[in-house]
Structures are given as C-alpha cells and as structure tokens.
C-alpha positions in Angstrom: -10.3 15.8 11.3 -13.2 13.6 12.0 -17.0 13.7 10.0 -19.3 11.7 8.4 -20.6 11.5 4.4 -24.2 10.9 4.2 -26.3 9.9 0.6 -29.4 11.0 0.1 -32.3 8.7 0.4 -32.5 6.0 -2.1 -35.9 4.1 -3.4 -37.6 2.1 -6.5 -37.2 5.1 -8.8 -33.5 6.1 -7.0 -31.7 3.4 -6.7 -28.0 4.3 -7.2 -25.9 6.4 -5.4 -22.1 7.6 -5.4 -20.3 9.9 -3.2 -16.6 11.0 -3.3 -14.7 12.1 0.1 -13.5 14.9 -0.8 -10.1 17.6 0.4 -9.5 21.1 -0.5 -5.7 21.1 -1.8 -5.0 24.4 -0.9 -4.5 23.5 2.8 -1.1 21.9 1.0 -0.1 24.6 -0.8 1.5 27.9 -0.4 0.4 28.3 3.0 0.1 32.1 4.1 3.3 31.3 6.8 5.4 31.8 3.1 6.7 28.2 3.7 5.9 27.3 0.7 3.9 23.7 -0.9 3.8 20.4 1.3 5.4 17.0 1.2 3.8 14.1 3.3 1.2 11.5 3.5 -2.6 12.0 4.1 -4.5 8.9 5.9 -7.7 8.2 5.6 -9.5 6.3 8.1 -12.9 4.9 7.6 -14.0 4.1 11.3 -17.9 2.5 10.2 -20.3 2.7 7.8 -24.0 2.2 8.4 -27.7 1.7 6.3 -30.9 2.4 8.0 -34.3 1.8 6.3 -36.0 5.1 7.5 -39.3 4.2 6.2 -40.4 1.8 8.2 -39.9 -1.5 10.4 -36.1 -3.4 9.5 -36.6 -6.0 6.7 -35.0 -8.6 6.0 -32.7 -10.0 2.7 -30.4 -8.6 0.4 -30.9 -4.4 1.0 -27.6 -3.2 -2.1 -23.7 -3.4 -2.0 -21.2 -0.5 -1.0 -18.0 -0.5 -2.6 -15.3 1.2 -1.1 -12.2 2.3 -3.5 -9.9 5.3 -4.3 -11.5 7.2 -6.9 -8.8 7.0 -9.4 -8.7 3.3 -9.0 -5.8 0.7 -10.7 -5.9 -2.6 -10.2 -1.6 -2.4 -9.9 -1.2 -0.2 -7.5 -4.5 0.2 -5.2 -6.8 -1.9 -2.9 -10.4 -1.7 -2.5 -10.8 -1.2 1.0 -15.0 -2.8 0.8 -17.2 -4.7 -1.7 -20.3 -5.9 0.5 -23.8 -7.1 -0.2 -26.1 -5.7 2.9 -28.3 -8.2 4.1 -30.5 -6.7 7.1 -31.5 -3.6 8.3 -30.5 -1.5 10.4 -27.0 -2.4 8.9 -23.2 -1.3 10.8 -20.3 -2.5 9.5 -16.6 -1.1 11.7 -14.1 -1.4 9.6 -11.8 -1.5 12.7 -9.9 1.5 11.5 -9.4 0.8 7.9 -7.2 3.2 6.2 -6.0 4.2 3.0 -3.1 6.6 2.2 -2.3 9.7 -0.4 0.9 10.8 -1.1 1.2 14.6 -1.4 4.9 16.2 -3.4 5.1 19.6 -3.3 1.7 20.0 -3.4 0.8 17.8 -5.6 -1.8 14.6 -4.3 -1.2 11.2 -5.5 -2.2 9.1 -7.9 -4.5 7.2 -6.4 -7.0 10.6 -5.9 -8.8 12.2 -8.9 -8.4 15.9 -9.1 -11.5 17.8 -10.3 -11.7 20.4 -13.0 -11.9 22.8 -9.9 -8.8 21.7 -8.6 -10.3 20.0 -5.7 -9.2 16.2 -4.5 -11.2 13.2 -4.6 -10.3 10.9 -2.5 -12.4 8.3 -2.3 -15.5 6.9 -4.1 -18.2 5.7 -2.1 -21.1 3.4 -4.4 -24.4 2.3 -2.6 -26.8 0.6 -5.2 -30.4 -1.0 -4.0 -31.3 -4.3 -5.3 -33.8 -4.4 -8.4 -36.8 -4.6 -7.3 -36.7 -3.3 -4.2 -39.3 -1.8 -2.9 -39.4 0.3 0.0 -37.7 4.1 0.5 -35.5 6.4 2.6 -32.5 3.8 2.6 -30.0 6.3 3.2 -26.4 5.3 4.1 -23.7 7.2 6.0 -19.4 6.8 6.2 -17.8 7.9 9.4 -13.8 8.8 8.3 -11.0 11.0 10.0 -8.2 12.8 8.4 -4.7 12.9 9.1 -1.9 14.3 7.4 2.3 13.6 8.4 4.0 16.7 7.2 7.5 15.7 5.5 7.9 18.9 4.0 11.9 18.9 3.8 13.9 22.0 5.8 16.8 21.3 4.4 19.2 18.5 2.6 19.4 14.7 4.0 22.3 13.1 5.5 23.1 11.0 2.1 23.2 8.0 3.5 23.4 6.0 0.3 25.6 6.7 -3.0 25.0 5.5 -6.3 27.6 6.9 -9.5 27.3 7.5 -12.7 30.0 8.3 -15.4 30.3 9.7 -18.8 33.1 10.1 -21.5 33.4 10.5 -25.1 32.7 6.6 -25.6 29.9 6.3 -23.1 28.0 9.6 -23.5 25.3 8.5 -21.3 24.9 6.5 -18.1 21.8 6.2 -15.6 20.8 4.1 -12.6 18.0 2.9 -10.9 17.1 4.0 -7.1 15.0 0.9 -5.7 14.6 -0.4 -2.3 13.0 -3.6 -0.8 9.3 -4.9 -1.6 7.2 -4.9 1.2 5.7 -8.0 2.9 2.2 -9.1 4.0 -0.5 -6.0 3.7 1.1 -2.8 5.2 0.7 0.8 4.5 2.3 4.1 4.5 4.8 5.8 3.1 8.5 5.5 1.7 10.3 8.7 0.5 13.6 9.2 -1.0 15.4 12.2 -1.1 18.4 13.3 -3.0 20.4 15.0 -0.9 23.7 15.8 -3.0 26.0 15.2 -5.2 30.1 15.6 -5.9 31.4 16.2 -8.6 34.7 15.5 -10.8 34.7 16.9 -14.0 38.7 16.6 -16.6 38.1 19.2 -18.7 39.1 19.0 -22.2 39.0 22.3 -23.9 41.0 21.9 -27.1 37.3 20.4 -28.2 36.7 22.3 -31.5 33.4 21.6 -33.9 34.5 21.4 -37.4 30.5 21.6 -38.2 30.1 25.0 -36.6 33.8 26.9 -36.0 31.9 30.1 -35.2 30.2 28.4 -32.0 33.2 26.9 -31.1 33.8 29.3 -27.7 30.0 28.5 -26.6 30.8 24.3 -27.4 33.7 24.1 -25.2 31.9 25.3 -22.3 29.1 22.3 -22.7 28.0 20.3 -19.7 26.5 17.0 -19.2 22.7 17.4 -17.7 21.2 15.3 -15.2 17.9 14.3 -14.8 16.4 12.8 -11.2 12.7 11.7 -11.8 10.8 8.8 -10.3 10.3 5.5 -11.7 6.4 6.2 -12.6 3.7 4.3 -14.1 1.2 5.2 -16.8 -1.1 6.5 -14.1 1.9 8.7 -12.5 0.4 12.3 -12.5 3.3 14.6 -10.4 6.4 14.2 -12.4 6.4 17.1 -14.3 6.3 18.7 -10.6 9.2 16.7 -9.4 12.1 16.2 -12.0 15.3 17.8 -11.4 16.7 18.9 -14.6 20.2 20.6 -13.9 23.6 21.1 -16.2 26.5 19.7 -14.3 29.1 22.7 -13.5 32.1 22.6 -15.5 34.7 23.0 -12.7 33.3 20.3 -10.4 32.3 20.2 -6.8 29.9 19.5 -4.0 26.4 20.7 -4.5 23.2 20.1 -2.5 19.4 20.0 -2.7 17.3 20.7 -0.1 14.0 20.3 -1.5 14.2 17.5 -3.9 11.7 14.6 -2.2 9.5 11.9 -3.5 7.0 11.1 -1.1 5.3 7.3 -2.2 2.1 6.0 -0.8 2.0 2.4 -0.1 -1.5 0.5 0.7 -1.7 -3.1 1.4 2.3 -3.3 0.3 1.3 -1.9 -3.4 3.6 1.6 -3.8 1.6 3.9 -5.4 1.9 4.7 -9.4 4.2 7.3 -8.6 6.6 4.6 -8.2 6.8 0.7 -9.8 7.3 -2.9 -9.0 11.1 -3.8 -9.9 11.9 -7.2 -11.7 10.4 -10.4 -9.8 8.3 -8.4 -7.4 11.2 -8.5 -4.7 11.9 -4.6 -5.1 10.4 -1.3 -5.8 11.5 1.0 -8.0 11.6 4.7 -6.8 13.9 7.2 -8.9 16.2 6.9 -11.8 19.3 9.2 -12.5 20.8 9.9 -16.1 23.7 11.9 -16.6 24.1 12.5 -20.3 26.0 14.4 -23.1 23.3 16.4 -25.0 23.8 16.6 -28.8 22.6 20.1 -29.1 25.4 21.2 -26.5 28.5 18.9 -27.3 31.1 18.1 -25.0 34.2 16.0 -24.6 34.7 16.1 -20.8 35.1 13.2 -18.6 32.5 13.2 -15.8 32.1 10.9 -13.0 29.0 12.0 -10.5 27.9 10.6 -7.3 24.4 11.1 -5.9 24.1 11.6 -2.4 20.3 10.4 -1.5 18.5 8.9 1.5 15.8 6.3 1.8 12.8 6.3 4.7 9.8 4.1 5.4 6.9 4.4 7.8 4.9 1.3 7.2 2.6 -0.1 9.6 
C-alpha cells in the first residue's frame, strides 16, 4: 500500500503541526475467511518527504524541523528515523527507503505504536514546526510511505528445534529458564519470533500425599499439578502479554503435548528488539521468553516433574 500524508498549511499564527500515520487493526484480526487474528511484522517505508512554500517565490534560511519517530517512542527500544532543520525551499529529502517495523501477536500491534481510544494504530508521529518569526504562509509539508505486512500467522506447531528443561520436586518447588538468542550487530531490522512448539512430559506420581491441614480435600490435593507459565521477557512499555501467556496445568500422567498457535513475533529496528522483548546481561543477547514450572500453594502436590519445552527460533533481519 503506497500514499502520502499531507499537513495543512502552516503560517505566523500556525506554526506547529503533528500528524500520526495511521492503520486500521481490524485488517489483523478475525478476518471474515474464520482464520482467526494475525501474527507478523508490518514495515513501514518512508520513501521522501517534501516542504513547499506555496505562497510565493522559494526563500532562503532556516524554514522549521520534521521529526520523524514511532509514536509511542522509548529511547531503549526505538530509533528516530529524522530530526532535520529545513534550510531552503522548495525542500525534498529521500530517505532512500527508510523503514521502520511493528510487530503484530495475535492481533495485537507492538509497542512501539500507540493505540487510540478507538482502537485504531498509530504508527508514526510526524512534527513539522516553523521557525519563530517566520513570516510567510502556506508552508505545507507532505510524507510519501508504503505499507507492507509479512503474515507469520502459525498453521500449526514448529519443528522444535531447540530444548530447554525444567524440573520440580518437593525440595525445589519451582524452576524457570530464560529463552534468549544472539544480539544483533550494526543497524538492522525486522523481526525474530520464537515459537513453542511442545513439550514431553515425565511426571512420578506420589499419591500417598495426604494434607493434615484439610483431610476432607485430601482426594481433590492428590490430583494437584504443577502449572507452567510461557510469557515473554517484556519491558515496562510491553503492552501484548496479557494476549500471549500460556498458562496451562501439567497433566498428571505425563506425555507429549503440542501448541500450534503459541508465537511471539518481536520487531527489531536499528538492532534494538522491541519492548516486547529485552536486552540480556552485557548487551551480547536478547532476551525473548521465560518458562516457570511451579508447585502452586493453593493446589499442593508432591510429584516429581521434569518438563522439556520444545520451541524454535527465526530471524529475518536485513
């Protein structure tokens, strides 16, 4: 999809103008096909910008900035794509195909975007201010941007490349781990996704477990199971969790289950993952997911558990 944004005319008594580039998020969502919410990465490529003076002959000297940034901007984990003082007129600036990406999990955009009270996605914010004292009107300036989106919606589980255990007993009652991967060099962008694919489970069952604090529940008690918990690794600025955690109790007689829709999509710009995700100790990995396995207290138990998570790791960085 390919368009333009275009402020209105700015002047001595109008001097300041912001624009957002905006998506409507039910194109990611439910789709009428019954296939359910979207995974994947929207790109957003600004191809030029431009200022014209409209009111008369081009001048010359300093004619306002344009700053360029998503609109729910942090430092951490985004880049701002243009901060520029405009310094003749006509004024064209190609930004050679500058880009910026959104994550989208099961419908849910990134954190880089803002969402509106009406549900729509801001994208990016666009601020064009004139120069005090500046004299002349109609400056009016105008963004050029396409679209994309890479649909990663899963159809089913992942191979499972990659393992990582956990294990609980009645002397460790809880265990978790960490799902990272590599940092990403120089300034690329893109996405990296992990999926949990399945896990296997080996469960000892101990059923002789009685609760001398509550005999009468004793029946209900023995059939406790540990719960796991797969959520990613977010930031204070993390806004799709709530969508994404996979909160399951572990079957009592063991097994192999799968998954087939549990996905984290991450958006990475100029080799910062988005706050869905977080830098791991010394900058030299990222961290994605993390896994706990634990005995609840409201549900005892006195199995032995050991799990292992079958998940996958992809990246499209360019």
């Amino acid at each position: 999809m390919s368009t333009n944004l275009v402020s209105r005319y700015l002047g001595p008594t109008d001097r300041h103008q912001r624009m957002s580039i905006k998506l409507n998020p039910e194109d990611y969502r439910s789709p009428a096909s019954g296939a359910g919410n979207k995974w994947g990465l929207i790109t957003l490529t600004i191809s030029s910008i431009s200022i014209a003076n409209l009111s008369g002959s081009p001048i010359s000297g300093v004619l306002g900035t344009v700053d360029i940034r998503p609109s729910q901007y942090n430092v951490e984990n985004d880049n701002i794509l243009l901060t520029e003082a405009i310094t003749n007129s006509p004024y064209t600036h190609t930004l050679m195909g500058k880009k910026y990406c959104f994550a989208v999990n099961n419908g849910v955009i990134g954190p880089g975007a803002f969402v509106e009270p009406d549900g729509s996605w801001d994208l990016l914010d666009i601020k064009y201010d004139l120069p005090d004292g500046y004299a002349l009107d109609q400056v009016q300036l105008t963004v050029n941007y396409t679209i994309s989106f890479t649909d990663l919606t899963p159809s089913g589980p992942s191979a499972g490349a990659s393992q990582a255990v956990l294990h609980v007993d009645n002397d460790k009652t809880a265990d978790f781990v960490i799902i990272s991967d590599s940092s990403f060099a120089g300034t690329l962008s893109g996405y990296i996704s992990c999926q949990l694919a399945s896990y296997d489970l080996e469960v000892a069952d101990k059923p002789d477990f009685a609760d001398p604090v509550d005999l009468l529940d004793v029946a209900h008690k023995n059939d406790s199971v540990p719960l796991l918990i797969w959520d990613n690794l977010r930031t204070p600025y993390s806004n799709y969790s709530k969508n994404m955690a996979v909160l399951t109790p572990m079957s009592k007689s063991g097994g192999h289950s799968t998954f087939n829709r549990c996905l984290y999509v991450f958006a990475v710009n100029g080799s910062k993952i988005d706050a869905n995700g977080s830098a791991g100790h010394g900058y030299d990995r990222v961290n994605l997911v993390r896994a706990d396995l634990f005995k609840w207290p409201p549900y005892p138990c006195d199995d032995v558990v050991d799990l292992k998570l079958n998940y996958d790791i992809t990246r499209s960085l360019s």
